[in-house]
Each structure stands twice: as structure tokens, then as C-alpha cells.
VEXDREN-2710 file (C-alpha; in Angstrom, 1 decimal):
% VEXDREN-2710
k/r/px/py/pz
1/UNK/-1.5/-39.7/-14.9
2/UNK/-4.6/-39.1/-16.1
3/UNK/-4.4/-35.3/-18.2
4/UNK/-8.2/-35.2/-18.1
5/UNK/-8.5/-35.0/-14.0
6/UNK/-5.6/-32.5/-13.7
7/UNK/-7.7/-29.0/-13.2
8/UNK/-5.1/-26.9/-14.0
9/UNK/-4.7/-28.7/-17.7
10/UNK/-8.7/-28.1/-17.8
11/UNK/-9.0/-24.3/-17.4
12/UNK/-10.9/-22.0/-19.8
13/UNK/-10.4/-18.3/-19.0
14/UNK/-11.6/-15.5/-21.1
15/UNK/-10.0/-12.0/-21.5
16/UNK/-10.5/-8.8/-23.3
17/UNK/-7.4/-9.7/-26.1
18/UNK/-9.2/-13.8/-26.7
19/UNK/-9.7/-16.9/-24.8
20/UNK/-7.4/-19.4/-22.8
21/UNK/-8.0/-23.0/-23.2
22/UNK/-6.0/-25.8/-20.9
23/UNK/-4.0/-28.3/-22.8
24/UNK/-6.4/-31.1/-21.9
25/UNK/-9.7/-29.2/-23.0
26/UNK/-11.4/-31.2/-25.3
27/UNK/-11.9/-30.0/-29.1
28/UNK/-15.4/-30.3/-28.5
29/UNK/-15.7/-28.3/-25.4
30/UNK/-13.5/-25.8/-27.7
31/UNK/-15.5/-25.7/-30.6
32/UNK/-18.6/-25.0/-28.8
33/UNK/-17.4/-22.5/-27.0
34/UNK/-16.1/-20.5/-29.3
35/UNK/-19.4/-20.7/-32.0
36/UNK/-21.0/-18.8/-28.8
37/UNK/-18.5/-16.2/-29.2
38/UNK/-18.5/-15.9/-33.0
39/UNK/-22.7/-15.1/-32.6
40/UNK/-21.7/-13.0/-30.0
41/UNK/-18.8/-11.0/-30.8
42/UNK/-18.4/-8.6/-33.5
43/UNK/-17.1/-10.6/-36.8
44/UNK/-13.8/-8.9/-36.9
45/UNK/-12.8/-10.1/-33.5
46/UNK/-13.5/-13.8/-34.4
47/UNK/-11.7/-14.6/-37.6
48/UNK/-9.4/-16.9/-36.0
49/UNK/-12.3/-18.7/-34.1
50/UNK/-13.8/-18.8/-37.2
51/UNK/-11.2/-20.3/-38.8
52/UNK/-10.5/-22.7/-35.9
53/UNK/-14.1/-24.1/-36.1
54/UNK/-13.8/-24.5/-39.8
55/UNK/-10.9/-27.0/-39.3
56/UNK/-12.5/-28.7/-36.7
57/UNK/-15.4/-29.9/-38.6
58/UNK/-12.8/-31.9/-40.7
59/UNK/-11.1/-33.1/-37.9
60/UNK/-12.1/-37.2/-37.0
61/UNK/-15.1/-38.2/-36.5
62/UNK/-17.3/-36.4/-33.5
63/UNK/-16.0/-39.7/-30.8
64/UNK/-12.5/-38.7/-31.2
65/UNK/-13.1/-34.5/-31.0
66/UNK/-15.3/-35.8/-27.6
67/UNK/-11.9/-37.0/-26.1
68/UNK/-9.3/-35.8/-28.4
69/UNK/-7.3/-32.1/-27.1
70/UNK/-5.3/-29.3/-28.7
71/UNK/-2.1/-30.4/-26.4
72/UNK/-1.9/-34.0/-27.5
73/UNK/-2.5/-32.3/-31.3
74/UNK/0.9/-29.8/-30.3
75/UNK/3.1/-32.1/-28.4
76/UNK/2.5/-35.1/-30.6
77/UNK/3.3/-33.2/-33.5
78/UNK/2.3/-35.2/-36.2
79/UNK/3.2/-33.6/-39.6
80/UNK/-0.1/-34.1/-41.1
81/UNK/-2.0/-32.7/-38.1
82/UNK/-5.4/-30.3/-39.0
83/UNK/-4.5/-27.8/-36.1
84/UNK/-1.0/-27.3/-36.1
85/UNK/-1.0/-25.3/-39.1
86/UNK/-3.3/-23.2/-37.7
87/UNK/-1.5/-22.3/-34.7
88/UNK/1.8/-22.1/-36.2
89/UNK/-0.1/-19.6/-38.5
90/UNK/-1.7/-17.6/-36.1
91/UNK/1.8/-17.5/-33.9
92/UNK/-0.3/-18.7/-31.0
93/UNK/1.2/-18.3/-27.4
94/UNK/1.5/-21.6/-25.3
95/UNK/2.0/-21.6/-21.2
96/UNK/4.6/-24.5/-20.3
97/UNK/5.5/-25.2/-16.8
98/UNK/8.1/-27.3/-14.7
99/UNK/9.1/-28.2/-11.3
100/UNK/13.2/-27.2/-10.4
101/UNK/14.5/-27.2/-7.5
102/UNK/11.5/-27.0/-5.7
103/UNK/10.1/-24.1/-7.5
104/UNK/6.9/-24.1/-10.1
105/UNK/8.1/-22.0/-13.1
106/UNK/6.2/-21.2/-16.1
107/UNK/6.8/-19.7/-19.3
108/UNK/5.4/-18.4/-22.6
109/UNK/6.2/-20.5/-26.0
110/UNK/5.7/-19.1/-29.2
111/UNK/4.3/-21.6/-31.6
112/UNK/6.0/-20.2/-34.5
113/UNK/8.9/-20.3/-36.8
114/UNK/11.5/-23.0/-35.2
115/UNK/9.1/-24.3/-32.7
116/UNK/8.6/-28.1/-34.1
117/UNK/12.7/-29.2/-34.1
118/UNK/12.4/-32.4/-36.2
119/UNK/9.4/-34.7/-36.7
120/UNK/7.4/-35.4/-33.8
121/UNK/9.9/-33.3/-31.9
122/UNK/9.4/-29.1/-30.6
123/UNK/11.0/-26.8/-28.0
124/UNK/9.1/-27.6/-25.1
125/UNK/11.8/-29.5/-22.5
126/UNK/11.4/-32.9/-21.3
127/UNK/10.8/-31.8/-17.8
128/UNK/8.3/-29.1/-19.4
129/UNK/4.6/-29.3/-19.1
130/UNK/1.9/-27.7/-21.5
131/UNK/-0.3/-26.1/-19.9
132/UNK/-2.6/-24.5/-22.1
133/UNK/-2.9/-21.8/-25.5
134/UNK/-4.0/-18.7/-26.0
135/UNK/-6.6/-17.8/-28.7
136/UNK/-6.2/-13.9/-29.6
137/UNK/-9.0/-12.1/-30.8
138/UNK/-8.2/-10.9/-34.6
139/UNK/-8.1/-7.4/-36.1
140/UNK/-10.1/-5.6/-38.3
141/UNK/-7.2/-5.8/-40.9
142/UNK/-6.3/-9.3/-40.1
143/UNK/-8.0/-12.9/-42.0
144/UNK/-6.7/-16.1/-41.3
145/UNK/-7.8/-19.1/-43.5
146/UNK/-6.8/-22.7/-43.3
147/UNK/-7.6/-25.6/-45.9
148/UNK/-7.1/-29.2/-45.9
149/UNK/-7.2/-31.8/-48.7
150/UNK/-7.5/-35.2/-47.9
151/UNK/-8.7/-38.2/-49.9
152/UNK/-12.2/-38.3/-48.7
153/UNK/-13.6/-34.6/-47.3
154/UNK/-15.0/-35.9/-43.8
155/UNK/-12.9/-38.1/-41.2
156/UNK/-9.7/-38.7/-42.9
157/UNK/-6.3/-37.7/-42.2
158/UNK/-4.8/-34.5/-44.7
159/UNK/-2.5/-35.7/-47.0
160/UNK/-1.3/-31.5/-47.2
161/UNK/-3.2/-29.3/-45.5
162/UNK/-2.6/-25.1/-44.9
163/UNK/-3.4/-21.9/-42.8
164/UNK/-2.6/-18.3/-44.2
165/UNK/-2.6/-15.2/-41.6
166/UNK/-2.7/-11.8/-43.0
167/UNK/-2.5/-8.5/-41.8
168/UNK/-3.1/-5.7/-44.0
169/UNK/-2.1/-2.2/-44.0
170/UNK/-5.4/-0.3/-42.3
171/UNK/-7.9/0.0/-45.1
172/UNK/-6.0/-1.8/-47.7
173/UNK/-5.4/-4.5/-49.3
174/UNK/-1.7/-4.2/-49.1
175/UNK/0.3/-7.1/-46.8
176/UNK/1.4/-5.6/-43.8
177/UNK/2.3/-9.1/-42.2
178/UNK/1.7/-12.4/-43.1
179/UNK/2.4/-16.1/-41.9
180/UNK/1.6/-19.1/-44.4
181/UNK/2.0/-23.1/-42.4
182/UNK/2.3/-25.9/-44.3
183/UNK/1.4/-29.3/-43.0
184/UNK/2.2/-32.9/-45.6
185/UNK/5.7/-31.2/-46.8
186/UNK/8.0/-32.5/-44.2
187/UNK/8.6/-33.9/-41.0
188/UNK/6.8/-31.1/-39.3
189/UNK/4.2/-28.7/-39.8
190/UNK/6.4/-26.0/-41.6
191/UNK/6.2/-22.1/-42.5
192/UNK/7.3/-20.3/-45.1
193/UNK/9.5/-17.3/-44.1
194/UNK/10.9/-16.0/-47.5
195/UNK/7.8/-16.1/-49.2
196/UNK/5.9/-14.7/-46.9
197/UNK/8.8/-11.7/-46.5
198/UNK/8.5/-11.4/-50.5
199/UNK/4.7/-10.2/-49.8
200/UNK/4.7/-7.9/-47.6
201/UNK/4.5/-4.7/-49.0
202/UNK/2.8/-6.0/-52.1
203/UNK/-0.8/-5.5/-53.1
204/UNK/-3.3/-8.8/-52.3
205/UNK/-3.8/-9.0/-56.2
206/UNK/-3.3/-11.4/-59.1
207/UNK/-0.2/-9.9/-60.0
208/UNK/1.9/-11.5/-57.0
209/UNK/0.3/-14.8/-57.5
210/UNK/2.3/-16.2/-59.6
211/UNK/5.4/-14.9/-57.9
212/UNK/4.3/-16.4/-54.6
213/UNK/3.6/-19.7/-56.4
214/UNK/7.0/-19.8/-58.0
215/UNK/8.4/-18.8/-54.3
216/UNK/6.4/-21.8/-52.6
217/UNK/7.9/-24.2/-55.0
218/UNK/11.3/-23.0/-54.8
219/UNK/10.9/-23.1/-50.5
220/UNK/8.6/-26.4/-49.9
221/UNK/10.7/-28.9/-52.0
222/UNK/9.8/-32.5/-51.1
223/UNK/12.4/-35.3/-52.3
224/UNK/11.5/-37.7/-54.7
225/UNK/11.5/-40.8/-51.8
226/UNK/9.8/-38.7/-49.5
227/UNK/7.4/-40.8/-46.9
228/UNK/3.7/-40.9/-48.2
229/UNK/4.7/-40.7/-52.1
230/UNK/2.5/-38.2/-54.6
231/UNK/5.1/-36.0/-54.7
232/UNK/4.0/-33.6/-57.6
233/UNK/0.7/-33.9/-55.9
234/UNK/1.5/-32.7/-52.8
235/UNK/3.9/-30.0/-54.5
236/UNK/0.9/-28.9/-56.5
237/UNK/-1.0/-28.5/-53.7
238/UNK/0.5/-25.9/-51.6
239/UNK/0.5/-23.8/-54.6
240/UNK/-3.2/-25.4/-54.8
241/UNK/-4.4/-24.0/-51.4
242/UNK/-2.6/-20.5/-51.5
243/UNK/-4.8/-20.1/-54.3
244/UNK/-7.5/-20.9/-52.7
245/UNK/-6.8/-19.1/-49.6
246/UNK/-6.1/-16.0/-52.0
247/UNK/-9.5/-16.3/-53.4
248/UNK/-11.3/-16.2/-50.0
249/UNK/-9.3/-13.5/-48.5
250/UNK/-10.2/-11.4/-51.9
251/UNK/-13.9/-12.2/-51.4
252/UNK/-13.9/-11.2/-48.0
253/UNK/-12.3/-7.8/-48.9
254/UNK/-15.0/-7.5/-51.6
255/UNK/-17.2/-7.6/-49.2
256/UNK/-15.8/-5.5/-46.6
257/UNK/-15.3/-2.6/-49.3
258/UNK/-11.8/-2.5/-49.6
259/UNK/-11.7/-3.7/-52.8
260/UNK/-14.0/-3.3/-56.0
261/UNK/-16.9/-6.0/-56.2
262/UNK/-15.2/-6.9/-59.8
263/UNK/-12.0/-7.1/-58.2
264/UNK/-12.2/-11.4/-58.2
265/UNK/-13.4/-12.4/-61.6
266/UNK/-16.8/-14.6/-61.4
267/UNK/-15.4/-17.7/-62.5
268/UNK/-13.2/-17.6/-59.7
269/UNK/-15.4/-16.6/-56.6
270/UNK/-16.9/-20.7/-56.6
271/UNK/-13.2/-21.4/-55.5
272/UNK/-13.5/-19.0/-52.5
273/UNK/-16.7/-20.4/-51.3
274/UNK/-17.5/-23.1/-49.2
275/UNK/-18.3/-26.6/-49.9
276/UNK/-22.0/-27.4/-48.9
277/UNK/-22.6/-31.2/-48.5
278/UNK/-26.2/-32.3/-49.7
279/UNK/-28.4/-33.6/-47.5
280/UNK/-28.4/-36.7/-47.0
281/UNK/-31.3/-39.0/-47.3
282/UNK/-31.9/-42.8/-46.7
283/UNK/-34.7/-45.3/-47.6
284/UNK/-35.5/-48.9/-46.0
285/UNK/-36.7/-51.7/-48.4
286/UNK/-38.7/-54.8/-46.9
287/UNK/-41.2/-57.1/-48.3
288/UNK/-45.0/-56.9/-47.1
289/UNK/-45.8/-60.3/-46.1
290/UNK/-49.3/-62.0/-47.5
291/UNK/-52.5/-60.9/-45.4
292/UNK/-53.4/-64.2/-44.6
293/UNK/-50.4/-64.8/-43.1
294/UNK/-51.0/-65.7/-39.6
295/UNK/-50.2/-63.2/-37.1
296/UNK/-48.0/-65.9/-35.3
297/UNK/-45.7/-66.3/-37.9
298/UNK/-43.0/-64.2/-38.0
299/UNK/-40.9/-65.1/-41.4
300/UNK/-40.8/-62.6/-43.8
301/UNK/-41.9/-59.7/-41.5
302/UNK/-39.7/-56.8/-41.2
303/UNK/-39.1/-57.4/-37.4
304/UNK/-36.8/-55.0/-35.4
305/UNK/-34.1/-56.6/-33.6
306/UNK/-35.3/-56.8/-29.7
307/UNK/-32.4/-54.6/-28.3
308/UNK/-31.7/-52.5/-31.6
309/UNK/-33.4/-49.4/-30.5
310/UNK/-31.3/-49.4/-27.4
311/UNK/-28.3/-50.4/-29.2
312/UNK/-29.0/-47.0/-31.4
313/UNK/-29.3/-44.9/-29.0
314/UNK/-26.3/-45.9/-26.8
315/UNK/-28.9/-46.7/-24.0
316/UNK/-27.9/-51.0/-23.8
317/UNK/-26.4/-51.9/-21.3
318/UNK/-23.9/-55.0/-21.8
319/UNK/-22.0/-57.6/-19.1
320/UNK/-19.2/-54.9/-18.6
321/UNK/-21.4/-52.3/-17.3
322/UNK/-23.2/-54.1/-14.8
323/UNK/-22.3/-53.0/-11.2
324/UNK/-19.9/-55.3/-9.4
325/UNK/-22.0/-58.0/-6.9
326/UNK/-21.1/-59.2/-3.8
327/UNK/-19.6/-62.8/-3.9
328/UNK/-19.4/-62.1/-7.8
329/UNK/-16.2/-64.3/-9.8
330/UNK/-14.4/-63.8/-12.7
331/UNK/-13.0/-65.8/-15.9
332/UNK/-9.7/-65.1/-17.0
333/UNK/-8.0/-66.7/-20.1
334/UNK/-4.8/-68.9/-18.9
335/UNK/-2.8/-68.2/-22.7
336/UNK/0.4/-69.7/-23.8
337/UNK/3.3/-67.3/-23.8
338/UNK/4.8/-69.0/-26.8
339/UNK/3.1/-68.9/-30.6
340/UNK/2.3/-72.2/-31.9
341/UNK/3.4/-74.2/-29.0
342/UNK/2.8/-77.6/-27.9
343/UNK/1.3/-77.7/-24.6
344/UNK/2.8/-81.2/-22.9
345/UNK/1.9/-80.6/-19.5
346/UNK/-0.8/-78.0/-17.5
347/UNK/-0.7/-77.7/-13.6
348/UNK/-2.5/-75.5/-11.8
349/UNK/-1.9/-76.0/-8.6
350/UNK/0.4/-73.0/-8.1
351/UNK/-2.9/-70.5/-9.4
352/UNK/-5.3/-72.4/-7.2
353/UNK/-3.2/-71.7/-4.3
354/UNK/-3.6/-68.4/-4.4
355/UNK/-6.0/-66.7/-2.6
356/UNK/-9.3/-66.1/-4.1
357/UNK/-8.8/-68.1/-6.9
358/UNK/-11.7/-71.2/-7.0
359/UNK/-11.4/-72.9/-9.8
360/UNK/-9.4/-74.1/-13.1
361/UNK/-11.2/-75.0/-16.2
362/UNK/-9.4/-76.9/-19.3
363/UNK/-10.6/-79.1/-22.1
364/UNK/-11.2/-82.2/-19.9
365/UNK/-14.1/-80.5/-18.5
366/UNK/-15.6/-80.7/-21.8
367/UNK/-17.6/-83.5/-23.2
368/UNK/-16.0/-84.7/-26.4
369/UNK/-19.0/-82.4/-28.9
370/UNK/-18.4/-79.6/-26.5
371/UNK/-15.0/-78.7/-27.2
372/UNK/-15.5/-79.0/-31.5
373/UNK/-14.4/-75.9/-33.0
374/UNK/-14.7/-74.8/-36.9
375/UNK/-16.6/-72.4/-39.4
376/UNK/-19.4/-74.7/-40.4
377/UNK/-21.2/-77.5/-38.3
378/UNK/-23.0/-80.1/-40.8
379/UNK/-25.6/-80.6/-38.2
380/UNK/-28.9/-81.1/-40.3
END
């Protein structure tokens, strides 16, 4: 079964409390929806589209988002993946369905606390289907963050990666509610329960930083022979990117007011702002040939490649993507089922039997310099 031609998996429906995407929705088709609703909806409302956008950007390269979706991200459940931590953080909803006894039944999933069971593992039933996810619209008092730190900063897997969700008490900065998920610290993307219980109540300040810190340390522990190795890396950066996530909540309440413009020290606010890559430029070197060189000859000229322009532009068209012809054969390899065999004996009499089959080709159709093989041919 194809997931991509099932129409119910591919269903994008909007509502007044966020947006609905099916299972099989590409991330593309998701991230460029919801930038149209972060210019169009008020800021406030779009803090966890924001957030998911962010992540996407570091997610693969732009092929894979163009075929990659949020359900084989959820039900593969790989404990390094980008998005997981975000949902898990957000507490997003997920539609399941299943066929019993003749009857369609559906239910809501929370992707939450004890949703992922062991690695690669969840909730979701064997018989179950995942339909699709809700994205809810965020509060005014709400910020969700996430953060990902991988070796190189575009198209590489996270080796941890993080999401915080906060909700403060109305016009404060004091935690009301507030989910932190973890992905790199165990077999599955993970949350942290007593921590985040320890904050709430507490003021957003550097006070209850380094209580928080010492509380992530004592409730992400990661064995010494845990798969992937850097442990006290890895340990160091959980703390690494609550920090971080700290700092860019604080700005934002800065900004908003609630807090005092001073309030995050200036040698601080460059850890709660985004990384801008430069632009990037590129230069092409090639020799100018002699002007008396005759127009004829072509060595030494910076000559572009006769299909490279529609090679670059996706535009070639090669032997596999030529339409089928009437009458038209084709060549199939006849390989040896065992590795480093000697082949005694070939009869094909049994293949050319069978209908449609016209002809069998081995090395005694080949002239004696047809069939040499090798890496260099001493032929001058």
C-alpha cells in the first residue's frame, strides 16, 4: 500500500483551535502551509508553527522533506528524530483508526508522557492506523522552543536535540505549565516530568536555572556504554539547550513587556538569537585560450558539457524515462545465486522457452577483445 494515494492519510483541514494534517502529508506541503498562516495570523496564535518551521529547516535535505511525512517521523520513532520532540512537547493530539468486527473505529492519542513504550516502539496497536495530528493554535501566555545540535548545522541527523512548552500565569512570567522533550538520551524521545513539576510555580528567572540544571542531570542519566558514545557530551547538552531555550523565552518576554528590557544581561541575548548563515558565494576559474587559436579547436576552452544545463535543471531525460514502444525488449542480468562460484555449466533452454523471451547472451558471443575487463587498457 502506497500511504501517499490513500486520501484519507492526505487531508489538511483547518479549524478555529489550529490545523489538521493527514499522516501522509508531506513536511513540505506542511511547512508551507503553515508560513502562510504565521504572515497571516496574529503572532501569538502561531508560536508552535513557528517553532515547527524552525525545526524543519534542519530537518534533511529539501528531496527527503519533498517525500518525507510527520507519521513515518511518529510511528518510526527513531530516538534522534527532529519532530518528535516537538510534539511530545506540545502534547499534540493524534487520530488512529482500525477495522473490528466490521466496524471503522477511531480514537484520539495523546503524544505525551508514556506514549513511545521502548525504542522504536509507542501506544498505537498493531491493527491501529495513524491517521493524522492536530496542530493547536498557541496562547498568548504560551512559547514553545525546540533546538537541535548536530555535528554539522544543515542535513545531519541530531546527536540531542530538545523542545520546551511553557505556559505562564497571565501576564507573568511565572510557570503555569510546562513540558520539556528530550530526544539523543534514550531509546525514545523522552520528557521530563519532575523537573518540569519542580518549575511550575517558579519565576522564569536565573534563579531556578541552576536548580533545573541540577534536576535534568539527576532525571536524563545516560549509562556509560550507552549507543552513540559522548556521553558527558550529550549530558551537557540538555542542560546546554535548556539554557538556550531559557534565553529565548526571556527575550521574547522582553519584548512582549512582561519583563524589564535589562531583565537578560547583554552578553547573554546572542545565545537567544538565531543563527544567520552567510551568504554564500561561488567563483569559476578557467584559462583564456591564445587569440590566435583557431576557432576549430576546442582544447583548452572552457566548453560546457552538451547536456549539463539539462542535467542542472532536472530537465534530461535518460533511457528509463522514455515511454514504453511497441515491439520494444528488454536486457536482464542472468546472476549467480552463489558468491564466488564456479560456473561449470549454463543452459538456457528452460528461459528461452518461456514466452516472450528471444534471446540468451553469454561470453561466447563475444570476440576474444570484447569481453577484456580491467581498470587501465595499455592501448597507445
Amino acid at each position: 500500500i502506497n500511504p501517499t494515494q490513500v486520501k484519507e492519510l492526505l487531508e489538511i483541514k483547518e479549524t478555529q483551535d489550529g490545523i489538521y494534517f493527514g499522516a501522509a502529508v508531506s513536511l513540505m506541503e506542511i511547512d508551507a502551509l503553515l508560513r502562510q498562516r504565521i504572515e497571516q495570523l496574529p503572532e501569538s496564535e502561531t508560536r508552535l508553527f513557528q517553532c515547527t518551521v524552525d525545526m524543519l529547516h534542519y530537518f534533511a535535505g529539501k528531496q527527503i522533506r519533498n517525500v518525507a511525512c510527520l507519521g513515518g517521523n511518529i510511528m518510526t520513532g527513531s530516538p534522534i528524530s527532529d519532530m518528535n520532540p516537538v510534539l511530545s512537547a506540545a502534547g499534540a493530539q493524534l487520530e488512529v483508526a482500525s477495522f473490528v468486527d466490521g466496524k471503522l473505529q477511531k480514537r484520539s492519542v495523546h503524544m505525551g508522557t508514556g506514549f513511545f513504550t521502548g525504542y522504536r516502539r509507542n501506544v498505537i496497536e498493531a491493527h491501529e492506523v495513524l491517521l493524522g495530528i492536530h496542530f493547536r493554535k498557541t496562547t498568548p501566555d504560551q512559547y514553545i522552543v525546540a533546538f537541535k545540535q548536530a555535528r554539522r548545522r544543515d542535513d545531519d541527523i541530531a546527536i540531542v536535540n530538545a523542545a520546551i512548552n511553557v505556559r505562564f500565569e497571565e501576564k507573568s512570567n511565572i510557570v503555569a505549565e510546562i513540558s520539556m522533550a528530550f530526544g539523543g538520551m534514550a531509546p525514545t524521545t523522552v520528557l521530563a516530568p519532575r523537573t518540569s513539576q519542580l518549575m511550575v510555580g517558579q519565576e522564569w528567572s536565573h534563579q531556578f536555572v541552576e536548580r533545573v540544571a541540577e534536576s535534568l542531570c539527576t532525571e536524563l542519566p545516560l549509562a556509560a556504554s550507552a549507543p552513540g558514545g559522548m556521553i558527558a557530551y550529550r549530558r551537557a547538552l540538555v542542560v546546554s539547550l535548556f539554557f538556550k531555550a531559557y534565553l529565548a523565552i526571556s527575550l521574547k518576554l522582553s519584548k512582549s513587556g512582561i519583563t524589564s528590557s535589562d531583565a537578560l544581561p547583554p552578553e547573554e541575548r546572542s545565545g537567544a538569537e538565531t543563527f544567520h548563515t552567510p551568504v554564500l558565494k561561488s567563483a569559476q576559474l578557467f584559462e583564456r585560450v591564445c587569440s590566435d587559436q583557431p576557432i576549430c579547436d576546442p582544447i583548452g576552452r572552457p566548453k560546457v558539457h552538451a547536456a549539463a544545463l539539462k542535467q542542472a535543471t532536472g530537465e534530461a531525460i535518460y533511457t528509463d524515462d522514455i515511454p514504453r514502444m511497441d515491439g520494444e525488449v528488454y536486457l536482464a542480468f542472468v546472476l549467480s545465486t552463489k558468491p564466488r562460484a564456479k560456473i561449470t555449466k549454463l543452459d538456457a533452454s528452460e528461459a528461452l522457452a518461456l514466452d516472450g523471451v528471444h534471446q540468451f547472451f553469454c561470453y561466447k558471443d563475444l570476440t576474444e577483445h570484447e569481453n577484456e575487463v580491467g581498470p587501465v587498457f595499455h592501448d597507445e
